[in-house]
C-alpha positions as CSV (number, residue, x, y, z in Angstrom):
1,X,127.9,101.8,64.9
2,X,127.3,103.9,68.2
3,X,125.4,106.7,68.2
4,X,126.9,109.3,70.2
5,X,124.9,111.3,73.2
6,X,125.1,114.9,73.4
7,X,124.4,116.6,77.0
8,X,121.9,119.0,76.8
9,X,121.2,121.3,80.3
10,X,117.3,120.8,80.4
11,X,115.0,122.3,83.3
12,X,111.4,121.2,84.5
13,X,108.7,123.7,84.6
14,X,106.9,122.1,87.5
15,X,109.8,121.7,90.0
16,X,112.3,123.6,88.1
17,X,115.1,121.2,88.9
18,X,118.2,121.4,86.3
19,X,120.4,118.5,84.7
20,X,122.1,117.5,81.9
21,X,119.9,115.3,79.9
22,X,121.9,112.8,77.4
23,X,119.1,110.4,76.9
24,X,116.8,112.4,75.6
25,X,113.8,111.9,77.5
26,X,110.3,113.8,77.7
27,X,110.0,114.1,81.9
28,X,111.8,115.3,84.9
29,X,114.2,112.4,86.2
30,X,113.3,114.6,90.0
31,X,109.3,114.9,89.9
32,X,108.7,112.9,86.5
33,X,106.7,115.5,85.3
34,X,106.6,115.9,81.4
35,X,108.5,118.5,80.4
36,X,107.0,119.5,76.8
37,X,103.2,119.0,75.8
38,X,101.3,116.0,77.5
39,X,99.2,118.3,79.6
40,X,99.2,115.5,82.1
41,X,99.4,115.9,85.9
42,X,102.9,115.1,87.2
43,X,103.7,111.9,88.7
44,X,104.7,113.5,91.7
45,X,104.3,117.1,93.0
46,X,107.3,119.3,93.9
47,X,109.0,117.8,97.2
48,X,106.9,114.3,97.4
49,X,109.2,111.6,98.0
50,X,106.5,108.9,97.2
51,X,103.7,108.5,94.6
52,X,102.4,105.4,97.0
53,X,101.0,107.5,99.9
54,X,99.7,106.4,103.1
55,X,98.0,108.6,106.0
56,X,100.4,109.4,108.6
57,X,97.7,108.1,110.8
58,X,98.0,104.7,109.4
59,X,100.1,102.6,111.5
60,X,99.9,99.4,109.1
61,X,98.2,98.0,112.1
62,X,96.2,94.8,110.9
63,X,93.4,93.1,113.3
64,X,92.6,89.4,114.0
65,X,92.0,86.2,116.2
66,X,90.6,86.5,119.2
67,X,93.1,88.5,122.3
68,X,93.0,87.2,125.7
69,X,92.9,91.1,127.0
70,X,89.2,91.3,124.5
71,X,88.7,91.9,121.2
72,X,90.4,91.3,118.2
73,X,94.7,91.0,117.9
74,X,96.0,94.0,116.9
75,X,99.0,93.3,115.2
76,X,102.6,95.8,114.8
77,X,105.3,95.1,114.2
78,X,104.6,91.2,114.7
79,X,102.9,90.9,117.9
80,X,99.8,92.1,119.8
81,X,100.1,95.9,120.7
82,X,97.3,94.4,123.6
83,X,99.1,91.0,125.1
84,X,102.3,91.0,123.1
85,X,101.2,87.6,121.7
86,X,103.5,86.8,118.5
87,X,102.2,87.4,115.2
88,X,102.1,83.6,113.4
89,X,100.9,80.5,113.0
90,X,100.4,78.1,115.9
91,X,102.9,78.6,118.7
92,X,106.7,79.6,119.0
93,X,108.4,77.1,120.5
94,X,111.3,78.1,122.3
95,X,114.6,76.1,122.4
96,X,114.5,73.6,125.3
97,X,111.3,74.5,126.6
98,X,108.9,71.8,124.8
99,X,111.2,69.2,123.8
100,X,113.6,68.8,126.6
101,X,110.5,69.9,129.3
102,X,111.4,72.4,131.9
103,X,114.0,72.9,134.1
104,X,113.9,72.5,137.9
105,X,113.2,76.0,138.6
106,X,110.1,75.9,136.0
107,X,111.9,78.2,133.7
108,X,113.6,76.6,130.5
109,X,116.7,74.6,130.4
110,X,119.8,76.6,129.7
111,X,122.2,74.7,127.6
112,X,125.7,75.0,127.5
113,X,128.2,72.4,125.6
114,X,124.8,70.3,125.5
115,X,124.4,70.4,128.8
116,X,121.8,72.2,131.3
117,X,124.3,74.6,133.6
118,X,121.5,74.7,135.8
119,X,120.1,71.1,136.8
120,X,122.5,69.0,134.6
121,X,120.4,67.4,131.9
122,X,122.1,66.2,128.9
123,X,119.9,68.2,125.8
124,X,120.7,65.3,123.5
């Protein structure tokens, strides 16, 4: 047998947000603040978005390695912010540059139906 819900138009006393509340619960569903005894500070204050905060300072930079331009790596957003090295382990190997060698001009092979359009090499 189901037990019916009724709607009941609750408001919080912290944020005082309104809503109809047909599970019955004891907290804000906006701020999570408990609405009747508890005592307890609020999850999250009036307008907070977040209860993980971070300084708005904090770029989520991390450091490491050694940089050619002195110093630790400091990584963003997957490379150096200093030489623009790539953030990983070993090196990136780019498509035709190691395994087929380079091309004529010293850049790397540019392959088109498996063939370099610039010197001709076959990439298979």
């Amino acid at each position: 047998m189901a037990q019916a819900f009724k709607e009941v138009r609750k408001e919080c006393p912290t944020c005082q947000y309104s809503w109809l509340d047909k599970y019955g619960k004891n907290e804000c569903p906006k701020c999570l603040a408990p609405l009747v005894g508890g005592g307890a500070v609020p999850k999250r204050q009036p307008g907070e978005v977040s209860t993980f905060k971070s300084k708005a300072s904090d770029a989520c930079e991390s450091a490491s390695g050694d940089c050619a331009k002195g110093g630790q790596h400091t990584w963003k957003f997957g490379k150096c912010s200093k030489c623009g090295m790539g953030e990983g382990y070993g090196k990136t190997v780019s498509p035709g540059s190691s395994k087929q060698g380079l091309c004529t001009d010293g850049q790397k092979h540019n392959f088109k139906f498996s063939k370099c359009t610039k010197c001709g090499k076959s990439e298979f």
